[in-house]
Structures are given as C-alpha cells and as structure tokens.
C-alpha positions in Angstrom: -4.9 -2.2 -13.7 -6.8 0.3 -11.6 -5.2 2.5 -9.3 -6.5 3.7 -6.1 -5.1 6.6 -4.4 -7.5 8.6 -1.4 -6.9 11.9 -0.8 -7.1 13.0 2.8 -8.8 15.8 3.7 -6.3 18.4 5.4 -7.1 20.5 8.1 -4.7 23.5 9.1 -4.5 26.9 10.5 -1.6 28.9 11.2 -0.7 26.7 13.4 -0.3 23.7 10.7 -1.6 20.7 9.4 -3.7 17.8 10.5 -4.9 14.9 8.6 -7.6 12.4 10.6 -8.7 9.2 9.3 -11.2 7.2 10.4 -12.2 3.6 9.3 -14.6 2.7 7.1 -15.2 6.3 6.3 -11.8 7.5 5.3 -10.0 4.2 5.1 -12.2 1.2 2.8 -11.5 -1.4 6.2 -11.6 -1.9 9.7 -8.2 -1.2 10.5 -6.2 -3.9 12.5 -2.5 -2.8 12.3 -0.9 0.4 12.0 3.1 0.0 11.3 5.9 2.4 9.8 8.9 2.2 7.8 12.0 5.2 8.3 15.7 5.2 8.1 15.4 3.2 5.1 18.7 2.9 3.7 19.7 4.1 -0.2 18.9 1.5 -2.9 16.8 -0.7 -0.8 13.7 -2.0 -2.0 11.1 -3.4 0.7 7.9 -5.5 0.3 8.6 -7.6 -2.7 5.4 -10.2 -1.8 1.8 -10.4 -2.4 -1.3 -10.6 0.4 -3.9 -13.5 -0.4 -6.9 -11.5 1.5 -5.0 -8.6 3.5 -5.5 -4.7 2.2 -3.8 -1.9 2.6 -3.1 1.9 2.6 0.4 3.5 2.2 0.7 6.6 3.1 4.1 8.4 2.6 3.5 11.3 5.6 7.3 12.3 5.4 9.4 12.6 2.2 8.8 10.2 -1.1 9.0 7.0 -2.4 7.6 4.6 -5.4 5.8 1.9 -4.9 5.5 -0.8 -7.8 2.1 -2.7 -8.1 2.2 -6.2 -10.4 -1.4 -7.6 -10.4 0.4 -10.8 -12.9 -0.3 -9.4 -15.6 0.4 -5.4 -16.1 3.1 -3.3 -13.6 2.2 0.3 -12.9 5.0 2.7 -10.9 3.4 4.9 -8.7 5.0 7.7 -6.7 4.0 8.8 -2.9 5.0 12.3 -2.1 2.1 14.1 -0.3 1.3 12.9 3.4 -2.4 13.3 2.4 -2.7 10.9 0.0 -2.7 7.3 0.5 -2.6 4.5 -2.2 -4.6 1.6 -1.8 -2.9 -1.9 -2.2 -5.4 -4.8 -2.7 -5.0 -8.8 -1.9 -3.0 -10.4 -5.1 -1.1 -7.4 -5.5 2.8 -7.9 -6.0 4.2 -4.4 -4.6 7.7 -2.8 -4.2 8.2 0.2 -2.5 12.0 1.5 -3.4 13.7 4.6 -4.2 12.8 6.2 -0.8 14.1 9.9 -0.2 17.0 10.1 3.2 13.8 10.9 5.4 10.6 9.2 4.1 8.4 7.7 6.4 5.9 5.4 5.1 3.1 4.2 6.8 1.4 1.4 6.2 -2.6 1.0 7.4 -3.8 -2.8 7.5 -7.1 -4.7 7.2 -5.8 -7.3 9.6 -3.5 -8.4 12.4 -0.1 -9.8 10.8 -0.4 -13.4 9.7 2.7 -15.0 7.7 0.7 -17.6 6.2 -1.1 -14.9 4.2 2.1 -13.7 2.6 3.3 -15.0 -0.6 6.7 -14.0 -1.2 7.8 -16.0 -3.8 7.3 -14.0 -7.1 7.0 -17.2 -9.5 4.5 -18.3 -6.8 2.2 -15.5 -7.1 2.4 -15.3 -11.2 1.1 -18.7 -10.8 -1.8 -18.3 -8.1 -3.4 -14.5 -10.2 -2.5 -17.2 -13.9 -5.2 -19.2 -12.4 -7.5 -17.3 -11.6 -8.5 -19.4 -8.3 -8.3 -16.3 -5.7 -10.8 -13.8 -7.3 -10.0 -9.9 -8.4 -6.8 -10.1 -9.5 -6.4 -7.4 -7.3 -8.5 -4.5 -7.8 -11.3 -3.1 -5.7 -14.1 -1.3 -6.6 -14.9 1.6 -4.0 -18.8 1.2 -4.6 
C-alpha cells in the first residue's frame, strides 16, 4: 500500500506561521467540503468506513493523532503530528483516526459535497467490494 502524505509549504516571520493551500495545486482535487474534528474525547476512534469515489486530505493543524488506512488487503498506521503535512486518503480506503492528543484538531479536506450513499460503513462490506475487484485502485493514487 502506498502512502501519501504532502508537505505544505510554510511561510513565517517573526510574527509566525502560515500555511496556504490552494486546489489542484496544493491539494490533488477541487475541493468541495472543508470540516473539522476537536474536543475529541480519550479512546475514541472516529471514521471506521470507506468512500466509493470521495478523496481526501487530513491534516492534523493542532496536536496528534493516528490514522489507520486498510486498502482489504494490507493495514498501515500512520501518525499526524505537523500541521503542514497532510495525508492523502483515497476512495476504497478503510480509515480510523484514534489515539487523538487532549487538543488535536483535525481537518479534513474533501473532493465532494457529503453524500451518505457513498459511504460504506460496514467493514465486512468493504472487504468484499476491494476482494472483487469491481471498483478499480484499491485505493491508491498515483500523483502523476
């Protein structure tokens, strides 16, 4: 399984820091929805479904987290801790973000506007749609 983190270019002075991103030349979509998790309580774990076409960046711009990516057939941990890097999550990806520090914020940039019929969020459900084969990548994308 590949995976895909961006690194944002910073820009600061004494003053601090400021990260801009701009679609399609920072970001590898138009983006369509912009939303934010905080306050999330100890020994939660959030996500826990798969998208059949949606993408998307997470971006941890406050404190860490892990996010676990299951493309069917191989699991990879990966950990968010810099607010200029963002991880890129592709369609028939499982992920679960968890283990989030007392103030992580974790922001979430999407390729489209929310549509519940693209979720799958039963687990047995997914391992049977990426065992098939009939959706395409498995899951990766290939920046070029």
């Amino acid at each position: 399984m590949q995976v895909i983190k961006y690194m944002f270019q910073p820009h600061g002075d004494e003053r601090g820091q400021l990260i801009a991103l701009e679609e399609v030349k920072d970001i590898p979509f138009i983006i369509k929805r912009v939303y934010y998790m905080y306050d999330t309580v100890s020994g939660v774990v959030r996500g826990k479904h798969a998208h059949k076409s949606l993408q998307q960046i997470l971006i941890c711009i406050h404190g860490t987290c892990k996010v676990r990516l299951d493309n069917g057939k191989e699991k990879k941990v990966i950990m968010l801790e810099k607010p200029y890097e963002g991880l890129y999550i592709a369609h028939y990806m499982w992920r679960e973000m968890y283990d989030f520090s007392e103030d992580a914020v974790l922001m979430v940039l999407a390729s489209d506007y929310y549509h519940e019929d693209d979720y799958i969020r039963d687990y047995e459900e997914f391992l049977r749609l990426v065992s098939s084969g009939g959706h395409g990548d498995e899951g990766t994308y290939d920046p070029t």
